[in-house]
Backbone atoms as SQL, in Angstrom:
CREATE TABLE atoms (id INTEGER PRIMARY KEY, chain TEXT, resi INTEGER, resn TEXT, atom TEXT, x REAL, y REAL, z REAL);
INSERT INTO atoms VALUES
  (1, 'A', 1, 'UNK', 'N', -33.587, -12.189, -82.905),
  (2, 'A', 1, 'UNK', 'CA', -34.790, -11.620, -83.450),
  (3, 'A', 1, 'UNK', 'C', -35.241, -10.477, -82.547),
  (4, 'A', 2, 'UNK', 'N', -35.726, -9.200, -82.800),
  (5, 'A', 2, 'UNK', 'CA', -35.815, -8.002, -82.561),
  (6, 'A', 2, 'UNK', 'C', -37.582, -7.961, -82.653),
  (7, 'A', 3, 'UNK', 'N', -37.721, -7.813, -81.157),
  (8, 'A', 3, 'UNK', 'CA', -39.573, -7.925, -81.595),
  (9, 'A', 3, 'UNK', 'C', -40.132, -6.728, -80.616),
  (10, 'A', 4, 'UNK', 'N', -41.224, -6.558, -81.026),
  (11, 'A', 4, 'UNK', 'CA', -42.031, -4.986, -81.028),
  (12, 'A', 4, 'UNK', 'C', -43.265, -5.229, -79.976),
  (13, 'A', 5, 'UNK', 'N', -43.369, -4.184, -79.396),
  (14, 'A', 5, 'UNK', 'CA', -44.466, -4.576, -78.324),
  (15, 'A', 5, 'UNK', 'C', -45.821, -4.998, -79.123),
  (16, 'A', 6, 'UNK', 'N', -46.607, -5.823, -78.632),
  (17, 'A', 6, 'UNK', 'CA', -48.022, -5.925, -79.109),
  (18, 'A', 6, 'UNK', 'C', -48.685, -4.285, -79.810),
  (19, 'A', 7, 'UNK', 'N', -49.864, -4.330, -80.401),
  (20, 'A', 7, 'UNK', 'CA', -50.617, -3.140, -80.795),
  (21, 'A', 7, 'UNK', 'C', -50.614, -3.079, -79.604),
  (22, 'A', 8, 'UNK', 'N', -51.228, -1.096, -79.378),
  (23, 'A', 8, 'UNK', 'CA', -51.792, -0.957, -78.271),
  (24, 'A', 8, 'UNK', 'C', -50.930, -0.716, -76.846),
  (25, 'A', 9, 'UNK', 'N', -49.642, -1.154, -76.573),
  (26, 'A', 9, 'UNK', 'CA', -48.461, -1.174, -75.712),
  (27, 'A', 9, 'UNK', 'C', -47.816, -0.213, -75.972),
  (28, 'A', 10, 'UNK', 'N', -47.172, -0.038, -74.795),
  (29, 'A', 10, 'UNK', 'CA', -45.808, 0.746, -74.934),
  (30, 'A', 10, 'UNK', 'C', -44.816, 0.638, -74.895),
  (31, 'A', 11, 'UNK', 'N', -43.800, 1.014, -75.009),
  (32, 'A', 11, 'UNK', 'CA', -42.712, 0.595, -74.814),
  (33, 'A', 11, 'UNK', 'C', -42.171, 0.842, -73.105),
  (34, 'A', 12, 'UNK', 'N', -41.589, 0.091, -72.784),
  (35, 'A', 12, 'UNK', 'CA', -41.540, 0.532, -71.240),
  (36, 'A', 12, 'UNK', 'C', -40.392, 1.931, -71.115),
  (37, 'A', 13, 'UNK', 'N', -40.336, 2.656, -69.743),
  (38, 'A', 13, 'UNK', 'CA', -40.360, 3.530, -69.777),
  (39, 'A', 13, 'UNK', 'C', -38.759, 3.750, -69.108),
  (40, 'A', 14, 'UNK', 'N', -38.158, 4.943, -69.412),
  (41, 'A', 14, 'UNK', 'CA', -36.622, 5.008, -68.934),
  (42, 'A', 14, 'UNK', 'C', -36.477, 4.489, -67.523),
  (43, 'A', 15, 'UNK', 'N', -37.201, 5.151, -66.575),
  (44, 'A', 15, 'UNK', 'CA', -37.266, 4.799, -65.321),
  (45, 'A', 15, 'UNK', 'C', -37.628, 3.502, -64.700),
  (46, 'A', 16, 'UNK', 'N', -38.439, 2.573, -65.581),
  (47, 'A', 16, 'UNK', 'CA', -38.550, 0.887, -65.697),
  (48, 'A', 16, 'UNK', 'C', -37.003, 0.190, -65.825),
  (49, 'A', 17, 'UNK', 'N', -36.491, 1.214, -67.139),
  (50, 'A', 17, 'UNK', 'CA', -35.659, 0.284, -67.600),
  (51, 'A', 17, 'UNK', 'C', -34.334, 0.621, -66.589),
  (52, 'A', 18, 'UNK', 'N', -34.016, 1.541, -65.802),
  (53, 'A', 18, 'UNK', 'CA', -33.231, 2.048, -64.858),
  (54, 'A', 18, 'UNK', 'C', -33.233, 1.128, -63.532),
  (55, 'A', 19, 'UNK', 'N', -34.865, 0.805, -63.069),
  (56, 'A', 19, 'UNK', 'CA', -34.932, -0.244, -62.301),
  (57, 'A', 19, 'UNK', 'C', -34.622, -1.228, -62.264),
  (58, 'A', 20, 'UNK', 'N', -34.543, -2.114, -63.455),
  (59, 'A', 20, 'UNK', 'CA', -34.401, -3.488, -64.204),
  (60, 'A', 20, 'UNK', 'C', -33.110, -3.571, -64.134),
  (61, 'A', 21, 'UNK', 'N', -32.193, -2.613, -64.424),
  (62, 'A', 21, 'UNK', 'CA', -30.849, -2.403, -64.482),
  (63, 'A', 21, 'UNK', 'C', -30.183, -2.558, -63.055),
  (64, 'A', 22, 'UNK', 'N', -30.535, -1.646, -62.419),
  (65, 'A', 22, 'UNK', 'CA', -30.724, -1.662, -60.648),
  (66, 'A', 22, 'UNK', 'C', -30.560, -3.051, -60.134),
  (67, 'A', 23, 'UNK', 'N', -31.425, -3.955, -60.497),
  (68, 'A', 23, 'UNK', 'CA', -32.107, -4.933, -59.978),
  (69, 'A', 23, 'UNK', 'C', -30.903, -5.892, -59.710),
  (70, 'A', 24, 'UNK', 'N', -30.619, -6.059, -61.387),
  (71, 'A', 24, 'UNK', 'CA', -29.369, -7.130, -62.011),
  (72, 'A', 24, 'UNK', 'C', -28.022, -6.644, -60.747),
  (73, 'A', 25, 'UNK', 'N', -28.269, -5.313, -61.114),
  (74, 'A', 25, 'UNK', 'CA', -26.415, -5.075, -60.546),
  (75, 'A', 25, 'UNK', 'C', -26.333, -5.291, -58.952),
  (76, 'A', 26, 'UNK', 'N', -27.410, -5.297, -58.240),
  (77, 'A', 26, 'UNK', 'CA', -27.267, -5.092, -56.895),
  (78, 'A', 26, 'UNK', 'C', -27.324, -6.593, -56.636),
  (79, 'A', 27, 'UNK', 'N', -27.842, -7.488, -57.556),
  (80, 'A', 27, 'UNK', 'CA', -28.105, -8.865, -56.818),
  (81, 'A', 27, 'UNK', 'C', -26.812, -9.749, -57.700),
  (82, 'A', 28, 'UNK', 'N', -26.146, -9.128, -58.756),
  (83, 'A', 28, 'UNK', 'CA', -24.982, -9.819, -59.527),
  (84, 'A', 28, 'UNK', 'C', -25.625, -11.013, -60.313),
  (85, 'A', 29, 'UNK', 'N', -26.502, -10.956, -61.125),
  (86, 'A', 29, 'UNK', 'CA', -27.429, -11.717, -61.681),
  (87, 'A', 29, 'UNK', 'C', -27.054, -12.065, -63.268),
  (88, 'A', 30, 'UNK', 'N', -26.589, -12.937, -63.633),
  (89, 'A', 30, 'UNK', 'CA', -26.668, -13.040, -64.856),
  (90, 'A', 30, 'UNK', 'C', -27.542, -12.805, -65.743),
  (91, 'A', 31, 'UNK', 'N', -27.384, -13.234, -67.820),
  (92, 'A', 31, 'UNK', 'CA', -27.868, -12.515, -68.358),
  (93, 'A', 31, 'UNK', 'C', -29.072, -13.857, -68.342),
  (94, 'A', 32, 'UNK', 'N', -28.712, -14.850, -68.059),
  (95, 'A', 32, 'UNK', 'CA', -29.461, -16.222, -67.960),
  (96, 'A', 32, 'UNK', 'C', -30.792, -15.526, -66.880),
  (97, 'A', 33, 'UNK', 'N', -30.615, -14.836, -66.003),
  (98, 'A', 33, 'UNK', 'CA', -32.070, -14.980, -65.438),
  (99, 'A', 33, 'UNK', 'C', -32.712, -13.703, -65.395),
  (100, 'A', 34, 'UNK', 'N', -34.154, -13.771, -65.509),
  (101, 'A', 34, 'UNK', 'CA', -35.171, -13.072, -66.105),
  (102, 'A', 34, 'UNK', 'C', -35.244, -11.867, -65.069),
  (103, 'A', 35, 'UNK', 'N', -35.392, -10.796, -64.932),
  (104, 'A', 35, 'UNK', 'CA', -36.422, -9.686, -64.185),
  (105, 'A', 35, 'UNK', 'C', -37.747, -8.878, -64.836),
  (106, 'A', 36, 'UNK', 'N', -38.278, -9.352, -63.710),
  (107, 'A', 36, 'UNK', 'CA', -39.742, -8.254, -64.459),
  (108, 'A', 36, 'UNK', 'C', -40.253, -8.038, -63.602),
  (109, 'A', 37, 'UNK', 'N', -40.364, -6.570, -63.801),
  (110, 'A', 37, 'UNK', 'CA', -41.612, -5.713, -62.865),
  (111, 'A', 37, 'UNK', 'C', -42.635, -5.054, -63.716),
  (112, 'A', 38, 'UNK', 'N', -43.523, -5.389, -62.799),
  (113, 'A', 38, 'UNK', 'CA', -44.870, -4.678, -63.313),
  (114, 'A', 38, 'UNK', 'C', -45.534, -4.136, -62.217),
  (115, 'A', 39, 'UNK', 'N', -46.416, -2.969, -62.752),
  (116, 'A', 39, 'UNK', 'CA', -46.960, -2.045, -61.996),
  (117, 'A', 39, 'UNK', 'C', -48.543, -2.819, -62.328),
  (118, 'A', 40, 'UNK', 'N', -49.060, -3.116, -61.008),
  (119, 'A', 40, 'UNK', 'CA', -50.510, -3.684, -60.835),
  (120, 'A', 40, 'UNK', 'C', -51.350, -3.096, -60.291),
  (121, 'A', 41, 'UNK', 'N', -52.897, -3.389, -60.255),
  (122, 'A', 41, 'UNK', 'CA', -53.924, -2.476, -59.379),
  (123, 'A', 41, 'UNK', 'C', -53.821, -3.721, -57.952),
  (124, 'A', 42, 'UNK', 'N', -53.782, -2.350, -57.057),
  (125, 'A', 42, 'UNK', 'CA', -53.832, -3.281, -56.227),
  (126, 'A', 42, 'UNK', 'C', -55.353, -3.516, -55.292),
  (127, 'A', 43, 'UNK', 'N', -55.912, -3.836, -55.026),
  (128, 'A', 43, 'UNK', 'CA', -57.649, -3.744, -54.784),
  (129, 'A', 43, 'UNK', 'C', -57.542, -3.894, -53.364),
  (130, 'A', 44, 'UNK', 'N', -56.461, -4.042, -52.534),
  (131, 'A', 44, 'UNK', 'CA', -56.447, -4.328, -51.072),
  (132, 'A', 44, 'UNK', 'C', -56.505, -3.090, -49.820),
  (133, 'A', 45, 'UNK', 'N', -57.496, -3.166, -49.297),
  (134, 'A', 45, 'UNK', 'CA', -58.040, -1.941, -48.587),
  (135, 'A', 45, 'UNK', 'C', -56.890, -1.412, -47.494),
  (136, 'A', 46, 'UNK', 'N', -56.494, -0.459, -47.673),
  (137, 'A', 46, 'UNK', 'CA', -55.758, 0.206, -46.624),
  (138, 'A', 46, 'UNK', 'C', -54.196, 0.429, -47.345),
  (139, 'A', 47, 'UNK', 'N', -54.191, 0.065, -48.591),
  (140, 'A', 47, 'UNK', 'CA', -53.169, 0.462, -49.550),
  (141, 'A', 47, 'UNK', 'C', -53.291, 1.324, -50.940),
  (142, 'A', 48, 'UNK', 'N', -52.360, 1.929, -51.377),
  (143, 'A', 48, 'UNK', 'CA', -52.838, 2.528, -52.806),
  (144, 'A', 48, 'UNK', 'C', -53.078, 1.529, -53.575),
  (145, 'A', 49, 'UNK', 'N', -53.659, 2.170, -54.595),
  (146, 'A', 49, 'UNK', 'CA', -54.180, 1.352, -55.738),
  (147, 'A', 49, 'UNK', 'C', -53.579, 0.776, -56.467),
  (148, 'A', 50, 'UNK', 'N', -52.478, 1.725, -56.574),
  (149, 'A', 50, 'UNK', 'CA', -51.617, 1.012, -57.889),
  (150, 'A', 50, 'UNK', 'C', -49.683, 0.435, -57.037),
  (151, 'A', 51, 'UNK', 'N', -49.781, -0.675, -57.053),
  (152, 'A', 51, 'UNK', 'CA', -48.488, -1.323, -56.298),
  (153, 'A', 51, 'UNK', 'C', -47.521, -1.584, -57.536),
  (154, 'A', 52, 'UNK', 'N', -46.203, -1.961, -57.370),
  (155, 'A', 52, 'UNK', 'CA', -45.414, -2.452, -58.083),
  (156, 'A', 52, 'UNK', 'C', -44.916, -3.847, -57.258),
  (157, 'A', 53, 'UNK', 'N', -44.563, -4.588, -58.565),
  (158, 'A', 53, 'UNK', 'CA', -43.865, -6.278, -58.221),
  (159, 'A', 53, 'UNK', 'C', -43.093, -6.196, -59.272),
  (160, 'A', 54, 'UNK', 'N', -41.801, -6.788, -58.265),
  (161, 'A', 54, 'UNK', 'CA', -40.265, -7.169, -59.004),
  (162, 'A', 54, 'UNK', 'C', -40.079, -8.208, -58.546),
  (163, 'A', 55, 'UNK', 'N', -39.778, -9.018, -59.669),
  (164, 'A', 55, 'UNK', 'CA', -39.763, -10.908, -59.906),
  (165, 'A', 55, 'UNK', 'C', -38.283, -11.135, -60.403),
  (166, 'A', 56, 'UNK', 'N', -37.556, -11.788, -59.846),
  (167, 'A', 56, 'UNK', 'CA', -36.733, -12.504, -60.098),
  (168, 'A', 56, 'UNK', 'C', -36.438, -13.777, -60.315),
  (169, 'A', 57, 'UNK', 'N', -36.538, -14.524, -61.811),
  (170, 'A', 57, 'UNK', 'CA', -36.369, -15.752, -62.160),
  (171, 'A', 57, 'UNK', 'C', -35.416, -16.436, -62.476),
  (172, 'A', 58, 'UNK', 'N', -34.647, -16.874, -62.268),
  (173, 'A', 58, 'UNK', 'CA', -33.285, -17.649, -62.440),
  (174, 'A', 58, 'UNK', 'C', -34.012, -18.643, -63.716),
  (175, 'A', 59, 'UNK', 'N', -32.920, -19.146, -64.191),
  (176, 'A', 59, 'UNK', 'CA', -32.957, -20.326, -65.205),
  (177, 'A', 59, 'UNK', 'C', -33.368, -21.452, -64.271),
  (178, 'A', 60, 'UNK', 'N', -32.166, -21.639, -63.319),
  (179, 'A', 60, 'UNK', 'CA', -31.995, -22.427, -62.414),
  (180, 'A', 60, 'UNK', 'C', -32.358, -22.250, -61.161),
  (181, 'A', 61, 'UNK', 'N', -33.071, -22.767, -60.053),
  (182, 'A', 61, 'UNK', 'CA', -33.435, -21.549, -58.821),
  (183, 'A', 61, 'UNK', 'C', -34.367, -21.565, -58.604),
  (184, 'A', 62, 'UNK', 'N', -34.659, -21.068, -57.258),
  (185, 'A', 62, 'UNK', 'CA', -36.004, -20.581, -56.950),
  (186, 'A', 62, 'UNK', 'C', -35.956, -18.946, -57.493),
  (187, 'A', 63, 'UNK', 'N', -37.481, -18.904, -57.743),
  (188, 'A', 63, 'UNK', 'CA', -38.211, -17.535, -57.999),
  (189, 'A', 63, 'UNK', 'C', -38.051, -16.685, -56.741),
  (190, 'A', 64, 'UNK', 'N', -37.992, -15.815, -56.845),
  (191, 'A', 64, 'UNK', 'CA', -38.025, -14.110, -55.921),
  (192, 'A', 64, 'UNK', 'C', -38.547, -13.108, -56.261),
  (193, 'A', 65, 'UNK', 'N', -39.671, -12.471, -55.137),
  (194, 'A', 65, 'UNK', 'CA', -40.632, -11.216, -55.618),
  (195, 'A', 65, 'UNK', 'C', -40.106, -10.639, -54.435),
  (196, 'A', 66, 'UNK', 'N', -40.578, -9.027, -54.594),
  (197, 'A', 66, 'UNK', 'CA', -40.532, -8.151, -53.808),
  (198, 'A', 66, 'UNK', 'C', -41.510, -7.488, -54.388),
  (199, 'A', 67, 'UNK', 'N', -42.743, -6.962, -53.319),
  (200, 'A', 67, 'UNK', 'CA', -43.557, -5.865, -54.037),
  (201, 'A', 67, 'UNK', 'C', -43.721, -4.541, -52.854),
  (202, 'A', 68, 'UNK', 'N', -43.858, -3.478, -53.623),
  (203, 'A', 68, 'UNK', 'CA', -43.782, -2.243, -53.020),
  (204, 'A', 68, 'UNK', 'C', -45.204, -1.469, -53.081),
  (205, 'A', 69, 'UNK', 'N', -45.595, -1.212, -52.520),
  (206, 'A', 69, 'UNK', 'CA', -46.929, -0.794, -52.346),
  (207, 'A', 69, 'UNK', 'C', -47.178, 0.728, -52.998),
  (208, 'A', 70, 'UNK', 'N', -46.809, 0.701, -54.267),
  (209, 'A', 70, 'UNK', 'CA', -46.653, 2.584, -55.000),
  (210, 'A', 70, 'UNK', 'C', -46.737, 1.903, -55.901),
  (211, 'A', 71, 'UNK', 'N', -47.283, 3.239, -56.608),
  (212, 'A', 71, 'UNK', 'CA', -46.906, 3.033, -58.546),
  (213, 'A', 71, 'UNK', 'C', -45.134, 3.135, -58.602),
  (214, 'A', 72, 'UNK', 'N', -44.705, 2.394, -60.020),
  (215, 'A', 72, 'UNK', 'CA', -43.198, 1.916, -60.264),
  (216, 'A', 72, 'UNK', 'C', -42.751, 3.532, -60.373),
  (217, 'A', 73, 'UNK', 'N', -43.046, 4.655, -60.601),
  (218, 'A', 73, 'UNK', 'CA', -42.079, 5.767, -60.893),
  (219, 'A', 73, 'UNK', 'C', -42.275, 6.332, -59.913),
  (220, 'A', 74, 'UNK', 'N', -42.275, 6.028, -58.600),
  (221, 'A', 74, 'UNK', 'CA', -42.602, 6.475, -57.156),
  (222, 'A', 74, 'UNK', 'C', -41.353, 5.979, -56.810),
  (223, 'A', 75, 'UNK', 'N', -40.359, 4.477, -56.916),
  (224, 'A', 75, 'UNK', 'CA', -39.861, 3.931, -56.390),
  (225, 'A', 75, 'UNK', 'C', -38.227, 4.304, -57.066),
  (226, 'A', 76, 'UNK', 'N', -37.422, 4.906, -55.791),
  (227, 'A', 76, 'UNK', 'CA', -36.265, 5.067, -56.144),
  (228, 'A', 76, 'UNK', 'C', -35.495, 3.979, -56.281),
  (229, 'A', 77, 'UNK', 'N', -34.066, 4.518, -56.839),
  (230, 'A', 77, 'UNK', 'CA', -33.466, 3.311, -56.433),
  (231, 'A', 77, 'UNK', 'C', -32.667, 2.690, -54.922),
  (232, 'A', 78, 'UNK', 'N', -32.745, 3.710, -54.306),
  (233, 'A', 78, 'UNK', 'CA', -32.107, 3.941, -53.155),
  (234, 'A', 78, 'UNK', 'C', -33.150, 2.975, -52.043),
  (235, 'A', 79, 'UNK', 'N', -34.446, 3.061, -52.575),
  (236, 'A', 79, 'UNK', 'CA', -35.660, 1.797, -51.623),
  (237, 'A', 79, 'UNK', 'C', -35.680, 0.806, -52.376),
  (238, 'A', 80, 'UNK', 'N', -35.412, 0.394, -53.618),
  (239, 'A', 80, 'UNK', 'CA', -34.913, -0.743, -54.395),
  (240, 'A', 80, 'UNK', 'C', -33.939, -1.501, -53.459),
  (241, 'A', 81, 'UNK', 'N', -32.380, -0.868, -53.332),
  (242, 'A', 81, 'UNK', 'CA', -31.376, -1.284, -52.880),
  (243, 'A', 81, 'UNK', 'C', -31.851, -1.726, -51.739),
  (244, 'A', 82, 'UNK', 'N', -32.607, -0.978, -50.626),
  (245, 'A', 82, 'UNK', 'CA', -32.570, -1.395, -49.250),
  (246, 'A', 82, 'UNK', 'C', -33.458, -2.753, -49.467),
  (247, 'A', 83, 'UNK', 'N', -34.411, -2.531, -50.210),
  (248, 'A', 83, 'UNK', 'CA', -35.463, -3.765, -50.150),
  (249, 'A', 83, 'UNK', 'C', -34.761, -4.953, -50.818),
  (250, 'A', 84, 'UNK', 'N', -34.161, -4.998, -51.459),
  (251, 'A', 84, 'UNK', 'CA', -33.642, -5.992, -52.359),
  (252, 'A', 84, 'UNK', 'C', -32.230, -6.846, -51.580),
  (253, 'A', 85, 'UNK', 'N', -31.269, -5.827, -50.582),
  (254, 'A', 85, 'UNK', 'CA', -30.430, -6.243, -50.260),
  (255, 'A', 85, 'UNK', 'C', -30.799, -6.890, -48.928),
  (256, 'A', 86, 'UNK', 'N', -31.854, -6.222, -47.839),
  (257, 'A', 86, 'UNK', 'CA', -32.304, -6.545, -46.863),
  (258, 'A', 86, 'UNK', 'C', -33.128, -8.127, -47.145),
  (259, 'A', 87, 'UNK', 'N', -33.563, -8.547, -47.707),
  (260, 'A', 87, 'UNK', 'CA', -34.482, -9.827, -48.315),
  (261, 'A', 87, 'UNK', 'C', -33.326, -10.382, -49.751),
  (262, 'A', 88, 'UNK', 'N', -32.465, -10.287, -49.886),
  (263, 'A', 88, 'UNK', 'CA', -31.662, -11.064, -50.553),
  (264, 'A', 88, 'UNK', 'C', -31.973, -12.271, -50.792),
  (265, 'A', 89, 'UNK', 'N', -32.251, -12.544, -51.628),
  (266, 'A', 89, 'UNK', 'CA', -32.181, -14.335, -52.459),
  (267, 'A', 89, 'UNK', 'C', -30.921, -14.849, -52.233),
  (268, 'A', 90, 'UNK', 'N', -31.129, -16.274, -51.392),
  (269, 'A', 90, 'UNK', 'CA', -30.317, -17.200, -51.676),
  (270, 'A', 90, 'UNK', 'C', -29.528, -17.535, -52.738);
């Protein structure tokens, strides 16, 4: 089944979906477990406002975040890789 963002949404954006892609290949992740990032406000003094969090959910597994303190189209993939490979999930 083929489903459509809520009213009001967008569709996420090339550079989301480039990350997401990123994510899978660097950690060898099957199609079984989930990634999602979202770009949040972040309200914590002495950081920008707007942070990104990348969640990694296995079926099976413990959960894994990494968050980066930028809005998501700030974040290459090249600080993806380092952050993701340096803090590697079990």
């Amino acid at each position: 089944m083929y489903l459509e963002p809520r009213p009001g949404t967008a569709w996420s954006s090339p550079h989301l979906r480039e990350l997401r892609d990123a994510v899978r290949t660097l950690l060898g992740l099957d199609d079984d477990t989930a990634v999602i990032i979202r770009q949040l406000i972040c309200g914590d003094v002495g950081f920008p406002s707007l942070e990104t969090v990348v969640k990694v959910l296995p079926m099976d597994g413990e959960a894994h975040r990494w968050t980066f303190h930028r809005p998501t189209e700030q974040i290459t993939e090249n600080e993806l890789r380092a952050a993701l490979l340096h803090h590697r999930p079990s």
